[in-house]
Predicted model as a PDB file, atoms N, CA, C, CB and O in Angstrom, pLDDT in the B-factor column:
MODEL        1                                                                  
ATOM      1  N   UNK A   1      97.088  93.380 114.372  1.00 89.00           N  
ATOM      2  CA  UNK A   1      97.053  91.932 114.477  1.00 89.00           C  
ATOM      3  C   UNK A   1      96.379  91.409 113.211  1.00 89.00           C  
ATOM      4  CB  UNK A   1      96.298  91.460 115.778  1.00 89.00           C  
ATOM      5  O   UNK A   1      95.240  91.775 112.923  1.00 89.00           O  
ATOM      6  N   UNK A   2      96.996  90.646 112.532  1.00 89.00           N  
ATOM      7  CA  UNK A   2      96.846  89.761 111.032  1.00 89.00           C  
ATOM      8  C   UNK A   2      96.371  88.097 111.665  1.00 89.00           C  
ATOM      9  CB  UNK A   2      98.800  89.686 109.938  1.00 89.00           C  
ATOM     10  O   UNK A   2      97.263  87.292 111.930  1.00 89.00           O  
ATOM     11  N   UNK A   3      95.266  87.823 111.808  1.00 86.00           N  
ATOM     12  CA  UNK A   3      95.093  86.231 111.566  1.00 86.00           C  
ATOM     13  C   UNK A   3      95.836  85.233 109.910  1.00 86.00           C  
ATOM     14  CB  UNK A   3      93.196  86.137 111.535  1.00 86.00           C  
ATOM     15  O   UNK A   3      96.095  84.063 109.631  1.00 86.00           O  
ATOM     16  N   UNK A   4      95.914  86.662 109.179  1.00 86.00           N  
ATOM     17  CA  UNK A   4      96.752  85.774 108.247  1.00 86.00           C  
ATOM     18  C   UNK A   4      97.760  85.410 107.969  1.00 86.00           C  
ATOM     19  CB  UNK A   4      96.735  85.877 107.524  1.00 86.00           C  
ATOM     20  O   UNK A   4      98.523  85.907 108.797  1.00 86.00           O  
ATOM     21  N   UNK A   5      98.444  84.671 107.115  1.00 87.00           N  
ATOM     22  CA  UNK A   5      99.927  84.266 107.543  1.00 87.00           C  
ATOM     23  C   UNK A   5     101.163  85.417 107.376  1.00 87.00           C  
ATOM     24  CB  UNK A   5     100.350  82.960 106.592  1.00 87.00           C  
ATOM     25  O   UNK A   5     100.870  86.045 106.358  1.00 87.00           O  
ATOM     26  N   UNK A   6     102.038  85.792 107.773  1.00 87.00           N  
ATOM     27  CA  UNK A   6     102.850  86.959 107.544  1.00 87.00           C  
ATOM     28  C   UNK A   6     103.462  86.997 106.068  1.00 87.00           C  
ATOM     29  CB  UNK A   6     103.980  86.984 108.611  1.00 87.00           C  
ATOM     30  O   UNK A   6     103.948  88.045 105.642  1.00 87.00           O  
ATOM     31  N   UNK A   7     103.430  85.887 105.333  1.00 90.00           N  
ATOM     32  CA  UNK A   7     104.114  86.395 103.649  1.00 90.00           C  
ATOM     33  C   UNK A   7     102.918  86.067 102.681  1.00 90.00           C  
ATOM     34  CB  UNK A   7     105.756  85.302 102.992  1.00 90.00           C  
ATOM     35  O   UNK A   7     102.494  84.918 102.563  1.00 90.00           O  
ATOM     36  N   UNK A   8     102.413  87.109 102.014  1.00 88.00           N  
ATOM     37  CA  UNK A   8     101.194  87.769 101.321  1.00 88.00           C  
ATOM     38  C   UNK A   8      99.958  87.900 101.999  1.00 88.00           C  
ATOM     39  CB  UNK A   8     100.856  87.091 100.179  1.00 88.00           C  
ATOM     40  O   UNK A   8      98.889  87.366 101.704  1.00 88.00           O  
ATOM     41  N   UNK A   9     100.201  88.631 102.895  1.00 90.00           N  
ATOM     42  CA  UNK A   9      98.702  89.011 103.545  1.00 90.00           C  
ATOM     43  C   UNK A   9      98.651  90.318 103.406  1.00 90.00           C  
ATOM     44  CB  UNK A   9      98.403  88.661 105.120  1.00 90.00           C  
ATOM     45  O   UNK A   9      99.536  91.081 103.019  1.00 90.00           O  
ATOM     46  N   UNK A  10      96.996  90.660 103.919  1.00 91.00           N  
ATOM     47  CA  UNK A  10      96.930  92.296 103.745  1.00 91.00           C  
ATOM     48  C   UNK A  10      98.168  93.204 104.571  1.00 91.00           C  
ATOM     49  CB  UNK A  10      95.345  92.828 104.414  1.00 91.00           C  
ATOM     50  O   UNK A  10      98.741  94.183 104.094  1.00 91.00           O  
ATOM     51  N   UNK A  11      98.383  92.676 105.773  1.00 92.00           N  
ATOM     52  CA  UNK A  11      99.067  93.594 106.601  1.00 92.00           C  
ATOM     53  C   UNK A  11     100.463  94.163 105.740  1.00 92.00           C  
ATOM     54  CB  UNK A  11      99.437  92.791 108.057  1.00 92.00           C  
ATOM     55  O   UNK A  11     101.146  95.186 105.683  1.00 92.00           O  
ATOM     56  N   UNK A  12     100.408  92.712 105.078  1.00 93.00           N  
ATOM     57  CA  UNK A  12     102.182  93.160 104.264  1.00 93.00           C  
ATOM     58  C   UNK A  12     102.242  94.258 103.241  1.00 93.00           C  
ATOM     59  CB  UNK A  12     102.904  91.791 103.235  1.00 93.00           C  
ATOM     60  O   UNK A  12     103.155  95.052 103.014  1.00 93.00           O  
ATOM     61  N   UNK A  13     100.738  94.089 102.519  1.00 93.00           N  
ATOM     62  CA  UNK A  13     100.567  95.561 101.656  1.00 93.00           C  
ATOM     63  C   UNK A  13     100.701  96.752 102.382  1.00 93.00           C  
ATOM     64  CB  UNK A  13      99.177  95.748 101.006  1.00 93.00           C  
ATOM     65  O   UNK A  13     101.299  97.789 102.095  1.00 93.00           O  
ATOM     66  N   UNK A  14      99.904  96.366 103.586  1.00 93.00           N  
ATOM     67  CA  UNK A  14      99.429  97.995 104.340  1.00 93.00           C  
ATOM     68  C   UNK A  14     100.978  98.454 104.968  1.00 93.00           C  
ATOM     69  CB  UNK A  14      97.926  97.818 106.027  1.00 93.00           C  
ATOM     70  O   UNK A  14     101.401  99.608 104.912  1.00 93.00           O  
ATOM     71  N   UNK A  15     101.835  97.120 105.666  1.00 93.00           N  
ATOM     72  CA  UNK A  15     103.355  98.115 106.150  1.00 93.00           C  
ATOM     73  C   UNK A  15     103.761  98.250 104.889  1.00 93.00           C  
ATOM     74  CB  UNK A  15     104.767  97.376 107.221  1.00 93.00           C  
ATOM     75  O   UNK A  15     104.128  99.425 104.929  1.00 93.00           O  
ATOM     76  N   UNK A  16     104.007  97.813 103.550  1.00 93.00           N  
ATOM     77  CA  UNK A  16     104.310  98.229 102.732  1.00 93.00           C  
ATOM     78  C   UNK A  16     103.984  99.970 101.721  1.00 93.00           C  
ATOM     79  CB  UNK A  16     104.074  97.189 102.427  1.00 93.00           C  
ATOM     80  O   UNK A  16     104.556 100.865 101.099  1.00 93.00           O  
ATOM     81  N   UNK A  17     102.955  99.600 102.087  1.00 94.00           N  
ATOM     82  CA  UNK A  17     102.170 100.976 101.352  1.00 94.00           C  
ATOM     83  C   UNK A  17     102.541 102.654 102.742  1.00 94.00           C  
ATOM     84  CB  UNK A  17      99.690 100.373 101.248  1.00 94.00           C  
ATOM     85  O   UNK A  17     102.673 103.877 102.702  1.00 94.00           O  
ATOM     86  N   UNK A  18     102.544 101.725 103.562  1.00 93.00           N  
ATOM     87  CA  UNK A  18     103.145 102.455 104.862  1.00 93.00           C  
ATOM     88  C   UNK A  18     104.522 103.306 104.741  1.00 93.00           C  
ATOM     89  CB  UNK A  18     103.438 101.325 105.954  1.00 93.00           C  
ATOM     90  O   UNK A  18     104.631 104.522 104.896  1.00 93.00           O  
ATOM     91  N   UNK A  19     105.878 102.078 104.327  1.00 93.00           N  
ATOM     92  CA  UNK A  19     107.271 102.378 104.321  1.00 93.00           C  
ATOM     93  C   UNK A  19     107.070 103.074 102.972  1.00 93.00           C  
ATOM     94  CB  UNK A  19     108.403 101.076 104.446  1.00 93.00           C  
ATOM     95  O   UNK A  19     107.942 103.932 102.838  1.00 93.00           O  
ATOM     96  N   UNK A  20     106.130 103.010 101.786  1.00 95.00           N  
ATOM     97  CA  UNK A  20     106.538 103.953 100.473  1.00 95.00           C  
ATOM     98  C   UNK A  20     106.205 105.303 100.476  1.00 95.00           C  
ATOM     99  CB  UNK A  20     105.917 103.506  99.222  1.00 95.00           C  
ATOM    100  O   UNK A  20     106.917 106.118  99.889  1.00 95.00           O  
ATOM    101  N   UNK A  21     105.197 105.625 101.076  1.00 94.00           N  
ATOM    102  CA  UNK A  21     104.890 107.203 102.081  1.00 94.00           C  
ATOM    103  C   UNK A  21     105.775 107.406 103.058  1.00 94.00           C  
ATOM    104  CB  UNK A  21     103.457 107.297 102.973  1.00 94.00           C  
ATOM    105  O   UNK A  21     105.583 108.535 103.511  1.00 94.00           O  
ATOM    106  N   UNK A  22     106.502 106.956 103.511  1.00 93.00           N  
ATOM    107  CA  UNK A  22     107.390 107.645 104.751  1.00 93.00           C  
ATOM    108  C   UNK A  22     106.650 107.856 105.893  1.00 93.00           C  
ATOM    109  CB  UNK A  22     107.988 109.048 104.431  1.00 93.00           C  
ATOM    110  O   UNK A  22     106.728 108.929 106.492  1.00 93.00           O  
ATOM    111  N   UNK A  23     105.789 106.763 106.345  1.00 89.00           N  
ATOM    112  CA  UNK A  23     105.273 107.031 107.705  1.00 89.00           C  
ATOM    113  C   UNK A  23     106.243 107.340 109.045  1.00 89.00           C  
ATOM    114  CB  UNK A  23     104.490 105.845 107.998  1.00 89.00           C  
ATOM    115  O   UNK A  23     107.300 106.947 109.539  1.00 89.00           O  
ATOM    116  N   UNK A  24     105.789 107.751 109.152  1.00 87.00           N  
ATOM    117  CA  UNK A  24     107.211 108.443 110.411  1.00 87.00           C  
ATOM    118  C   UNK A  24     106.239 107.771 111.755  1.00 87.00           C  
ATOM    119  CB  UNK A  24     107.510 111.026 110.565  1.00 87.00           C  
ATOM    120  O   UNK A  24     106.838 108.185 112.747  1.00 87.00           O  
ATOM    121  N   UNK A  25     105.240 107.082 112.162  1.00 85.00           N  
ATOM    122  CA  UNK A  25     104.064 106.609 113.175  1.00 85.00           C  
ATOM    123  C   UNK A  25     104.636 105.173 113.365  1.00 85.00           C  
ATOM    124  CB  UNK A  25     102.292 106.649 112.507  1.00 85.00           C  
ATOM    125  O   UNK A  25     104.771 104.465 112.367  1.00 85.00           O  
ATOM    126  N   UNK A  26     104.990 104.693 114.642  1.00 85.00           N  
ATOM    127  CA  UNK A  26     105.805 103.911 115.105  1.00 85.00           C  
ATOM    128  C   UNK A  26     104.665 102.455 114.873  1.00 85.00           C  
ATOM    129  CB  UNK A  26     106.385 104.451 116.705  1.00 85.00           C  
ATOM    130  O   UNK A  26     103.586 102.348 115.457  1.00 85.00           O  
ATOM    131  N   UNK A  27     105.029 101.807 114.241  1.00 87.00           N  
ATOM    132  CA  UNK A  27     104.188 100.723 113.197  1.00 87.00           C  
ATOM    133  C   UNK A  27     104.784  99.542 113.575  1.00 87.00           C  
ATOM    134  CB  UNK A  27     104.344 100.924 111.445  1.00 87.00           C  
ATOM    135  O   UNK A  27     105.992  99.628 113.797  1.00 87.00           O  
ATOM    136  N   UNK A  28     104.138  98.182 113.743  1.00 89.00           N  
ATOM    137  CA  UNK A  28     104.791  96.744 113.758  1.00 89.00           C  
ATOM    138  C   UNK A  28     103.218  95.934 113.280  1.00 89.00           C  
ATOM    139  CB  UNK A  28     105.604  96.197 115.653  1.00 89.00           C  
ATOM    140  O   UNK A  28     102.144  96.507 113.092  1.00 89.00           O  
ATOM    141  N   UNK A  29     103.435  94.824 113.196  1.00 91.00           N  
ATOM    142  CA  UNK A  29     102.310  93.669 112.813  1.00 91.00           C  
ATOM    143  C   UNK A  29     102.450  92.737 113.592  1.00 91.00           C  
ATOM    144  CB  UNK A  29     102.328  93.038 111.471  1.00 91.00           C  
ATOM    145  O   UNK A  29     103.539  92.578 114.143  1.00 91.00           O  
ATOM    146  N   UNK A  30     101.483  91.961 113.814  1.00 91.00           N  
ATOM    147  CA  UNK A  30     101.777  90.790 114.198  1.00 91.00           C  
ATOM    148  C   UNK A  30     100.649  89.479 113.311  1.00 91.00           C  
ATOM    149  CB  UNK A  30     101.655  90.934 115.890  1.00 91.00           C  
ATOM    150  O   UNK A  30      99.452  89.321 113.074  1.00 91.00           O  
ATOM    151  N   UNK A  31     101.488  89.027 113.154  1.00 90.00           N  
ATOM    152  CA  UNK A  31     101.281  87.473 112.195  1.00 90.00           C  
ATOM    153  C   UNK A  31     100.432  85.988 112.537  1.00 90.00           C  
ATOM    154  CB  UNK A  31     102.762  86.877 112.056  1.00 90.00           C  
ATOM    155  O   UNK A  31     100.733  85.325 113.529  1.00 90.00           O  
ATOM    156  N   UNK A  32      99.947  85.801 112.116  1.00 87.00           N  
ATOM    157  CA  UNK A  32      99.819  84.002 112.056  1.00 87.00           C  
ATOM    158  C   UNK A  32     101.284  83.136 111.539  1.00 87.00           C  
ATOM    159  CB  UNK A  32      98.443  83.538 110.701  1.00 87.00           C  
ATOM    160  O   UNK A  32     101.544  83.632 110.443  1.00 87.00           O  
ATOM    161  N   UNK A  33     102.080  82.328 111.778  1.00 86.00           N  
ATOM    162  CA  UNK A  33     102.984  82.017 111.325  1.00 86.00           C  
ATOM    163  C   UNK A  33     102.669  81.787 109.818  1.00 86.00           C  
ATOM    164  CB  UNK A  33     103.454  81.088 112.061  1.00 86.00           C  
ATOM    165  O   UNK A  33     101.649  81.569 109.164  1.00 86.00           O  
ATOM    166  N   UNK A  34     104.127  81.947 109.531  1.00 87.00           N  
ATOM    167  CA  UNK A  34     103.636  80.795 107.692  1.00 87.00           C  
ATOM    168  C   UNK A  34     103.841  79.772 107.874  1.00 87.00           C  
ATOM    169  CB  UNK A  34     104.465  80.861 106.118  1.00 87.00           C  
ATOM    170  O   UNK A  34     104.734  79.231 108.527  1.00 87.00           O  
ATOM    171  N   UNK A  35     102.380  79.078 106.860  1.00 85.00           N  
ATOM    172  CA  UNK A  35     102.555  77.619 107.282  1.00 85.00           C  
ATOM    173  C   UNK A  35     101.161  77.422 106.655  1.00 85.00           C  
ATOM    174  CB  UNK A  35     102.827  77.177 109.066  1.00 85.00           C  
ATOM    175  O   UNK A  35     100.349  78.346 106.640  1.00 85.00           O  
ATOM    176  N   UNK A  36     100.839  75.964 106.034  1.00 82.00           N  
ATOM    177  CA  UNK A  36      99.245  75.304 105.708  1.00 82.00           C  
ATOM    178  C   UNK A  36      98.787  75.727 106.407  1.00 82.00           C  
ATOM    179  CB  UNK A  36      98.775  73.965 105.714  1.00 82.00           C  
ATOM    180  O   UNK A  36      99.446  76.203 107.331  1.00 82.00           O  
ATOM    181  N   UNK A  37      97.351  75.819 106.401  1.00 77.00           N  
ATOM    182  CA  UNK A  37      95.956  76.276 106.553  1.00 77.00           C  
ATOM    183  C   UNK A  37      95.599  74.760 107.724  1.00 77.00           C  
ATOM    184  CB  UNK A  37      94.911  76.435 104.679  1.00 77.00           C  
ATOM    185  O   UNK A  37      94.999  73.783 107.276  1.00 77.00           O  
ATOM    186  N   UNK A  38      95.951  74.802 108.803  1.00 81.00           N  
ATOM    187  CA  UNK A  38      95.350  73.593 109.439  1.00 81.00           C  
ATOM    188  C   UNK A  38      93.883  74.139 109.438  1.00 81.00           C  
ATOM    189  CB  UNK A  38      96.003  73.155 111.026  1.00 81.00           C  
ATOM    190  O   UNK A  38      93.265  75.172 109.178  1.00 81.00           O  
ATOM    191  N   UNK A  39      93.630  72.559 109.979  1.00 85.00           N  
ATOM    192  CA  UNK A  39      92.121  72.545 109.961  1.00 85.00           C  
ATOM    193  C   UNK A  39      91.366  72.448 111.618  1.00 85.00           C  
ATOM    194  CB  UNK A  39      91.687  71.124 108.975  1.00 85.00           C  
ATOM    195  O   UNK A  39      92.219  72.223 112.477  1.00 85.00           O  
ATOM    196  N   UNK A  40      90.522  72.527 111.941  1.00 87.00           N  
ATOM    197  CA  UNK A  40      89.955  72.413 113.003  1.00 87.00           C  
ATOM    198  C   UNK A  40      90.709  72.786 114.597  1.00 87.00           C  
ATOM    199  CB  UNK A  40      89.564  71.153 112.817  1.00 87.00           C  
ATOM    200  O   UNK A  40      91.517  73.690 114.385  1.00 87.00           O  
ATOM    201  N   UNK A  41      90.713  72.541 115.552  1.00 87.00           N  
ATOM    202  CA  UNK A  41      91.641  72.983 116.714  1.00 87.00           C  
ATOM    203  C   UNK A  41      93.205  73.453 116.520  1.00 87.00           C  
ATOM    204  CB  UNK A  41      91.690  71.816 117.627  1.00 87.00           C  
ATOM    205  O   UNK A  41      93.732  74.409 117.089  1.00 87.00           O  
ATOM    206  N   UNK A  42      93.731  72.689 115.722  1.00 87.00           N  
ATOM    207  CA  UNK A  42      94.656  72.866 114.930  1.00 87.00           C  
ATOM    208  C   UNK A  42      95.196  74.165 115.091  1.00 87.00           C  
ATOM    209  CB  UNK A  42      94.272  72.602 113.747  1.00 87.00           C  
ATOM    210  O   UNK A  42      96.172  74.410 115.802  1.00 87.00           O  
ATOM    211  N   UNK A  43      94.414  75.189 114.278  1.00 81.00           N  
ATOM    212  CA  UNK A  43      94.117  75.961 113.373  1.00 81.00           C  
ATOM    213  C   UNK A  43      94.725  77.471 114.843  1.00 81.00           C  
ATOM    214  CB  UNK A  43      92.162  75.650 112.599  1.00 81.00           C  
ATOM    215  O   UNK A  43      95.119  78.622 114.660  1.00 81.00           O  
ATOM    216  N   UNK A  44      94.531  76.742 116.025  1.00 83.00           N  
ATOM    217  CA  UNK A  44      95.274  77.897 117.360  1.00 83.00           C  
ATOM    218  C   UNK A  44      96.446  77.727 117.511  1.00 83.00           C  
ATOM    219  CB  UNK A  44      94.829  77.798 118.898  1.00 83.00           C  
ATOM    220  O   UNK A  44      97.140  78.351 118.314  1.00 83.00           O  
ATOM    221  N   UNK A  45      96.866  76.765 116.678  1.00 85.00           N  
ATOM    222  CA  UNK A  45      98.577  76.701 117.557  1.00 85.00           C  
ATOM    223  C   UNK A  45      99.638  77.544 115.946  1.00 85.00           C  
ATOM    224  CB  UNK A  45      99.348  74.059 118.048  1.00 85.00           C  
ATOM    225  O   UNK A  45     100.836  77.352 115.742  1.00 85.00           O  
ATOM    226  N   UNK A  46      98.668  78.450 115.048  1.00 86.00           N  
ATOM    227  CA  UNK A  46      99.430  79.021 114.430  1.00 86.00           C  
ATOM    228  C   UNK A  46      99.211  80.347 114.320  1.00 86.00           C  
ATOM    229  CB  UNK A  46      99.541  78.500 113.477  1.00 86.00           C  
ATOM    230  O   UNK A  46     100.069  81.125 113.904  1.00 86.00           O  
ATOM    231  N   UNK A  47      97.445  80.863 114.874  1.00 88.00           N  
ATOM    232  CA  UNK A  47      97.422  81.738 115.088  1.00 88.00           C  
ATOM    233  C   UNK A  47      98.035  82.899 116.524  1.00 88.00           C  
ATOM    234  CB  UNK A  47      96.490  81.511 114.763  1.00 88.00           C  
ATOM    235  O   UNK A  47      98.474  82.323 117.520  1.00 88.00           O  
ATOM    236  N   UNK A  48      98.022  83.962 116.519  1.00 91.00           N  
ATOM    237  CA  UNK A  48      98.377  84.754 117.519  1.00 91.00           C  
ATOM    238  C   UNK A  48      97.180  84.674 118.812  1.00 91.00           C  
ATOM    239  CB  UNK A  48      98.582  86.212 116.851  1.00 91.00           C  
ATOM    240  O   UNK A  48      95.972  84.904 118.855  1.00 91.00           O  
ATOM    241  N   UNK A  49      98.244  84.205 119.854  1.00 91.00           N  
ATOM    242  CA  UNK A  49      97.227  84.310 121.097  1.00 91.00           C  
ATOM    243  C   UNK A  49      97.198  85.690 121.822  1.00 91.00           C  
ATOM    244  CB  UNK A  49      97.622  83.215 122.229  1.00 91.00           C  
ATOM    245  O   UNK A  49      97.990  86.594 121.557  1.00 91.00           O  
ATOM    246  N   UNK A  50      96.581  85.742 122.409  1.00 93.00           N  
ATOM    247  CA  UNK A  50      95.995  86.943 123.468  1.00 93.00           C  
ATOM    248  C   UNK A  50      97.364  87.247 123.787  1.00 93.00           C  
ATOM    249  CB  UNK A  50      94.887  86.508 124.958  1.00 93.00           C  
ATOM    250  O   UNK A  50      97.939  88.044 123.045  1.00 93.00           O  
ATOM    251  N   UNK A  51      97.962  86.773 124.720  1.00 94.00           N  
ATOM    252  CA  UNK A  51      99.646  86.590 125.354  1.00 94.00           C  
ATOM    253  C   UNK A  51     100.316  87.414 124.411  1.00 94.00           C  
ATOM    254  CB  UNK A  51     100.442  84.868 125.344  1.00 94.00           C  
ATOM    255  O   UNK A  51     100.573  88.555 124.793  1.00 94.00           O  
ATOM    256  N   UNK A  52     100.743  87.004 122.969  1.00 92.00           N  
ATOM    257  CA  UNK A  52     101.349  87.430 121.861  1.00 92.00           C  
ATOM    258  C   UNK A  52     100.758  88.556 121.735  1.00 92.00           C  
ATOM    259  CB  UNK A  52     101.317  86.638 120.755  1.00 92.00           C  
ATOM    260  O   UNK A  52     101.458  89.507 122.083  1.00 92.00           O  
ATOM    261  N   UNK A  53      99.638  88.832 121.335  1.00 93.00           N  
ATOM    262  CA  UNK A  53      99.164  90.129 121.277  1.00 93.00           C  
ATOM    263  C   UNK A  53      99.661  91.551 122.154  1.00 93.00           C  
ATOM    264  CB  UNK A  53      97.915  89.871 121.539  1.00 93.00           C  
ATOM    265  O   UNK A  53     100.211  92.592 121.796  1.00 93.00           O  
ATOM    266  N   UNK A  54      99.082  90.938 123.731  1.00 94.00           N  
ATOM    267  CA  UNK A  54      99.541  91.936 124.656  1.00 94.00           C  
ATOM    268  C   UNK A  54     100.786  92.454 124.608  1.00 94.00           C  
ATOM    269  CB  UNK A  54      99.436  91.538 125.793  1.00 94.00           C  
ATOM    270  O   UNK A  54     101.059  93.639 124.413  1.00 94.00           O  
ATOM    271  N   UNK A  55     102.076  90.935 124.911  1.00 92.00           N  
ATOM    272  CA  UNK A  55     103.575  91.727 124.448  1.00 92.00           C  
ATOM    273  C   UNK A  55     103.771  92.254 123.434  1.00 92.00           C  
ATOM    274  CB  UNK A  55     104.647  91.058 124.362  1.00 92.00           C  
ATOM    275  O   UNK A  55     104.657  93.099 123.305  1.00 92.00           O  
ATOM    276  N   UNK A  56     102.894  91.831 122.363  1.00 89.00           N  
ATOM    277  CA  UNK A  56     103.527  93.101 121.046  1.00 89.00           C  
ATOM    278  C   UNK A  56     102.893  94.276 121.184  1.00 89.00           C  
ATOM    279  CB  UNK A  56     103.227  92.751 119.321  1.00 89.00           C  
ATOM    280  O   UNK A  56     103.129  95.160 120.361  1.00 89.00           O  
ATOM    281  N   UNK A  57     102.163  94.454 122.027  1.00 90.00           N  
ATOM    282  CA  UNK A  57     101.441  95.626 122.211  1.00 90.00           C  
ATOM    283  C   UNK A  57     102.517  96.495 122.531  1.00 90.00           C  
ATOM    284  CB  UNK A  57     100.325  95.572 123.244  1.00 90.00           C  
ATOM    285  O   UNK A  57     103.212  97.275 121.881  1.00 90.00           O  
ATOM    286  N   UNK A  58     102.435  96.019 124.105  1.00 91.00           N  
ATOM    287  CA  UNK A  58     102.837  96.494 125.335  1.00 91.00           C  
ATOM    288  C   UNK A  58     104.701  97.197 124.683  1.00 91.00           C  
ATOM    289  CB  UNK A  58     102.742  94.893 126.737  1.00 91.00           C  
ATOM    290  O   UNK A  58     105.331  98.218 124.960  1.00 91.00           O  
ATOM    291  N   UNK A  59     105.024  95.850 123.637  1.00 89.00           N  
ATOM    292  CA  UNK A  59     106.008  96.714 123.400  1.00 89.00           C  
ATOM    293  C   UNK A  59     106.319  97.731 122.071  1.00 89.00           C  
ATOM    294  CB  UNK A  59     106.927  95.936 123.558  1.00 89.00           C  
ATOM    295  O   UNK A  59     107.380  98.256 121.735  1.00 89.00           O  
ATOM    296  N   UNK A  60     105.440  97.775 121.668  1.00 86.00           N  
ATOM    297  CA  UNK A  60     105.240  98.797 120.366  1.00 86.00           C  
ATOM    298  C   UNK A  60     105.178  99.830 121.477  1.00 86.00           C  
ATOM    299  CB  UNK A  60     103.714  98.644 119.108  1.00 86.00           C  
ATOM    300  O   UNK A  60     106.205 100.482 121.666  1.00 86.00           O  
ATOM    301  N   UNK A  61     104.157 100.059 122.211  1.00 87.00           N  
ATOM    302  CA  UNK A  61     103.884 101.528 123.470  1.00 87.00           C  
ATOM    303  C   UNK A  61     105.306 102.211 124.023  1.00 87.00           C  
ATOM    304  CB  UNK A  61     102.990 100.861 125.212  1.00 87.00           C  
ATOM    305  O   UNK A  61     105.765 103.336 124.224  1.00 87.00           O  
ATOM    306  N   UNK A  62     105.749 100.680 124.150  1.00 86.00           N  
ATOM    307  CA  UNK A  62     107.222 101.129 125.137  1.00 86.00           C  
ATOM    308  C   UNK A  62     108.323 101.226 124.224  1.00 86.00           C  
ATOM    309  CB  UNK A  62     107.758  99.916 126.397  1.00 86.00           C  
ATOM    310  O   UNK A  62     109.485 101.427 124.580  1.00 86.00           O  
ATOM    311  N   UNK A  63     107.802 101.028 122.627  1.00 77.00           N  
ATOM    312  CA  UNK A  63     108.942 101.380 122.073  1.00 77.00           C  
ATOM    313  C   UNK A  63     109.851 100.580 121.861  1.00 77.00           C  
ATOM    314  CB  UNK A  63     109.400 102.166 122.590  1.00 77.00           C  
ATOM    315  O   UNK A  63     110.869 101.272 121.906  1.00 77.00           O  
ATOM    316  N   UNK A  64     110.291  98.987 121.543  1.00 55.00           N  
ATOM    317  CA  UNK A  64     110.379  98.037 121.776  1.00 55.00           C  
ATOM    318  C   UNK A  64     110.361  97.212 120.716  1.00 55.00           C  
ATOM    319  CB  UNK A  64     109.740  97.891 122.534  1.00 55.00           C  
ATOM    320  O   UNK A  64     111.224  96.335 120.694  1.00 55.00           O  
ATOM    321  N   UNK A  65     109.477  97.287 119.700  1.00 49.00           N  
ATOM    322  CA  UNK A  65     109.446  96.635 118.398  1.00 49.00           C  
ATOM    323  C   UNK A  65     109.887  97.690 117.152  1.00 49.00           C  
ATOM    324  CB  UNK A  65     107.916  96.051 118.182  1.00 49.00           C  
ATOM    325  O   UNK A  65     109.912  97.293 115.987  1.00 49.00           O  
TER     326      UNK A  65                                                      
ENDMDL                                                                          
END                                                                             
């Protein structure tokens, strides 16, 4: 899970640096949308909620993503 936005964040190096080794380890990310930097309360309706989390979990486990 990346609080940062999905195009230039760390995660994108790390699946990247991931796919140039040939990880064969069943791998996905999950993102903050892209989009400005809101400010204040805002700032939840672009990050990943709990909800989002669990299903990307639940389906990386099951094989799924």
């Amino acid at each position: 899970v990346d609080e940062c936005r999905e195009t230039g964040s760390l995660s994108e190096q790390l699946m990247t640096i991931f796919a140039e080794q040939g990880t064969e380890a069943l791998i996905a990310r999950h993102c903050a949308e892209d989009s400005f930097i809101p400010l204040g309360s805002a700032a939840y309706a672009v990050l990943p909620s709990v909800e989002t989390i669990i299903e990307n979990a639940l389906g990386l486990v099951k094989g799924a993503n």
